[in-house]
N, C-alpha and C positions, 0 to 999 in steps of 0.2 A: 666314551667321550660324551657330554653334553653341552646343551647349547641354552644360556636364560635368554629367553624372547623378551619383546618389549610388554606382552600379556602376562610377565610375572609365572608365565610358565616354562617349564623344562624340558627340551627337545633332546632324546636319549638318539645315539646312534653307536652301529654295532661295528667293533673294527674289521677291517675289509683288508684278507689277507692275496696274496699269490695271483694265479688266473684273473679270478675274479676280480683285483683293483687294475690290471693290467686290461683290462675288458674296460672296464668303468673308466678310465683313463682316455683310452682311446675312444670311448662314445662320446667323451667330452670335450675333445678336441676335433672330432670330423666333422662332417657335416650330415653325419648323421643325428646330430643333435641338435637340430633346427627342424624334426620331428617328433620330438618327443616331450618341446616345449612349447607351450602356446602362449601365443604372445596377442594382447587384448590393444585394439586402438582407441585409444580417449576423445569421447566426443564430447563437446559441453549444449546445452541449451543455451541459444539462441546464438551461436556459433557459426557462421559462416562457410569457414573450412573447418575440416577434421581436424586439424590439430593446430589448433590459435595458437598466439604466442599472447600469454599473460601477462597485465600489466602489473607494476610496482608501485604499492604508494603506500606511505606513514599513515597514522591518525593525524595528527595534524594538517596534512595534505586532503585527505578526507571531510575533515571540519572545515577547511574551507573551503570548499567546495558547495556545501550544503550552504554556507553564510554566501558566496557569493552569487549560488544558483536564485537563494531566495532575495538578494537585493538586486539582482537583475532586474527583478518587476515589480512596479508601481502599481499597474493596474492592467484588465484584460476584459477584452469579452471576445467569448468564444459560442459559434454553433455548435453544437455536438449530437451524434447518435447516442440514445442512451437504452440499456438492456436493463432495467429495475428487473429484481426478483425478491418476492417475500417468502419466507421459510428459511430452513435449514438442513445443510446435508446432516445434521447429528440428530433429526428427525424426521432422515428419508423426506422431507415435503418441500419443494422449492417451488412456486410459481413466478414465469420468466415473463414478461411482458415487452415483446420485442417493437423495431420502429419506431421509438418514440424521441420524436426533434428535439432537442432542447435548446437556450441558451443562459449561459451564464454572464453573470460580472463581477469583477471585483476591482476592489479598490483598499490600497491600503489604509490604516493600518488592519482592520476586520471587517470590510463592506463587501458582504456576497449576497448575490441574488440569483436564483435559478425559476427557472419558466420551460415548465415539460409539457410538449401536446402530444395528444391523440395522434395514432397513425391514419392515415388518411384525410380526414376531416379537418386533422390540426388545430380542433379547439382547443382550449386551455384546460390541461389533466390536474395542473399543480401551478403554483405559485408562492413562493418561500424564500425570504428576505431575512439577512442577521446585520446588525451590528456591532457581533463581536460577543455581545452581554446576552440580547434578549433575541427573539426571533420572532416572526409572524408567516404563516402557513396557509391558503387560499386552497380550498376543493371544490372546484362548482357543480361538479358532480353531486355531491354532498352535501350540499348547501350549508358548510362550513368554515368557520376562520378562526385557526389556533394561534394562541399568541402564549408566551412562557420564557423560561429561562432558558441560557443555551445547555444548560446541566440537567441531562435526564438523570433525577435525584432518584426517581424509582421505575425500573422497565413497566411498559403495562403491554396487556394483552393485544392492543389497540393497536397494531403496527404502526401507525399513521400516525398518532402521537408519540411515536417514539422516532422519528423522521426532525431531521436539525439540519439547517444551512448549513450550520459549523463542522459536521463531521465531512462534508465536501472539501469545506476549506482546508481542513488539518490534511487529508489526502493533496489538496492539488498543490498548497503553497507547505511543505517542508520546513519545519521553523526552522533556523540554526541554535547553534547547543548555547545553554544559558550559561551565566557565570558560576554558578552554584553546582552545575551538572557534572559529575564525574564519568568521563568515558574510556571504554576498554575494548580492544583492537582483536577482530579474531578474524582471521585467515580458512575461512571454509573453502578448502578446496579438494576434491574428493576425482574421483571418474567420471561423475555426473557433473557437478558443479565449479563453481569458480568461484568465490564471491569473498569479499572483505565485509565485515558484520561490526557496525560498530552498535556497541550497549552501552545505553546512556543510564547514568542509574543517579538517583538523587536520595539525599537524606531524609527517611523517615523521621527521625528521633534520634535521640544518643544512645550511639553505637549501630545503629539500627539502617540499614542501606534498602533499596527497592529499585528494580528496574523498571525504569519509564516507559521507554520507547526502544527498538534496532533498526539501523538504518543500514538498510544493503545495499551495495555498489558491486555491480558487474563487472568481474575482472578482467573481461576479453576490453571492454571501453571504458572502464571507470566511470561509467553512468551509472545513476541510481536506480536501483532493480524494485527495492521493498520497502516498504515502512512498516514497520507493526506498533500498535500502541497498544498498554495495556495499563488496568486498572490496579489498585493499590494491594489486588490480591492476588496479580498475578496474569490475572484472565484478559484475553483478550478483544480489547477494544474497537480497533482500528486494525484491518490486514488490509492495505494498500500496495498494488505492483504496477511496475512503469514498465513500458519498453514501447518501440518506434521513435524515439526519440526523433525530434526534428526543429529547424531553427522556423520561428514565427518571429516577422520583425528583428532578426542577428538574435534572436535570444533561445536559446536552446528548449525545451519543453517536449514533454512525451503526448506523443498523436493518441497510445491507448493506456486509459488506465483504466482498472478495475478495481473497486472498493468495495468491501467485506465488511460486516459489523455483525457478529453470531451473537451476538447478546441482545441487542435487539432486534434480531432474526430479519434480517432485509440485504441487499449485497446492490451496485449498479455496475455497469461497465458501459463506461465513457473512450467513443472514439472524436474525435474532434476534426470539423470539415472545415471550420474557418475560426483565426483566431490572431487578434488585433492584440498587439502588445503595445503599453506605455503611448497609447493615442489619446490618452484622455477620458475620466469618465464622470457625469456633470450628478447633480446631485438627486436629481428627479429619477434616476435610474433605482435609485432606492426606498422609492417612495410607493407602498401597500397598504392603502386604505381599505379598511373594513365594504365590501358591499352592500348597497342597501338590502336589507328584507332576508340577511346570511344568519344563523347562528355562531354569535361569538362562546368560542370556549377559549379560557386559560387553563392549560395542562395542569392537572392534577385539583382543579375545582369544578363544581356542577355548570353545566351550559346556563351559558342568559339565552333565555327566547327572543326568538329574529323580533325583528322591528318591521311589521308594514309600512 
């Protein structure tokens, strides 16, 4: 007798005559055979009890989700704990720099600004403004001010020139799926996991497909678990994960996120202590004037010397 598995291989078994099946019979009907089998319990991360009960949803149902989490918010400012580290685990070197206050703001359609201090002393570490297109970067440490495009067109050695308002925003605010985007529904659900993965993939060229971004949802709550972006060859851009979910102002949002970027070797993780949804945010909030007596650079050209 044989058996085709779903591994395309063939399970051979040997016929089982007299005594012997008359044996085998009966160890599979007593309850002696609640010994002889092991029986494994499924836990999932971030799972409450040992055995959730899993939710159901379409792509469709998925897509909008992502369109209505992100039009739920106009705008925001949030306090948050933030963990920066520069380096990379695929070069064993990570430095964490813990304690440091932040706050953010945003405003649609691409107005973010963040403002990171020192632990203790709470001077100003950073300060870093986009509008979507261009950004502007304050170090007073370093008596620096980068100003450039939101497109790191080439990585550089520089960590700090490779640091953008906009890879914040693409983590906190989720776009929803374009008209043009093609997406495909995968069901990972394993021992470990649970999770609905959608792949968003857009057209290169003719005939030519590419995937953009995955967007994962937690199937114990159909919350949004992951983001990953990736660049046109593949590699990845953006590794963003949600979870603590919690309502600020009726509007759902994740208390922690951590955000990844291996290509230009830096990662942060953001817990959020206070956060104002859709109260309004005035214009001056975006407003980053050069310092007197600072070094202006524009990324990827030579420094102008400060101005006494």
């Amino acid at each position: 007798m044989r058996l085709l598995t779903p591994y395309n291989g063939i399970v051979h078994f040997r016929r089982v005559r007299g005594p012997a099946l008359l044996l085998l019979l009966s160890l599979m009907a007593s309850g002696l055979s609640s010994c002889l089998v092991k029986r494994r319990l499924i836990t999932r991360a971030g799972a409450k009890t040992a055995t959730p009960s899993l939710l159901v949803a379409d792509r469709k149902q998925l897509v909008d989700k992502i369109t209505a989490q992100f039009n739920a918010i106009q705008n925001f400012t949030a306090t948050v704990d933030m963990t920066p580290a520069l380096g990379t685990t695929e070069k064993s070197r990570v430095t964490e720099y813990k304690d440091v206050r932040g706050y953010i703001v945003f405003r649609r359609p691409a107005d973010i600004r963040i403002i990171g201090l020192y632990p203790v002393v709470r001077n100003t570490a950073f300060d870093m403004v986009s509008n979507g297109t261009d950004f502007k970067l304050y170090v007073p440490v370093k008596n620096r001010f980068l100003v450039g495009s939101n497109e790191v067109r080439q990585v550089s050695q520089n960590k700090l020139e490779n640091l953008r308002p906009q890879h914040f925003l693409e983590a906190l605010m989720v776009q929803p799926i374009g008209p043009s985007d093609r997406v495909l529904l995968e069901n990972f659900t394993d021992e470990d996991n649970a999770f609905y993965v959608l792949h968003i993939v857009q057209e290169a060229g003719p005939q030519e497909l590419e995937l953009a971004r995955t967007v994962w949802f937690n199937r114990v709550d159909l919350r949004l678990a992951r983001q990953i972006i990736l660049d046109r060859s593949g590699n990845i851009l953006t590794d963003a994960r949600y979870s603590q979910w919690q309502e600020y102002d009726n509007v759902p949002f994740p208390k922690h996120i951590e955000i990844n970027r291996p290509r230009d070797e830096y990662a942060v993780v953001l817990d959020i202590v206070k956060m104002d949804v859709n109260k309004g945010v005035t214009d001056d909030k975006f407003v980053l004037n050069q310092p007197q007596g600072t070094t202006l650079e524009t990324v990827g050209q030579a420094p102008v010397p400060a101005n006494p």
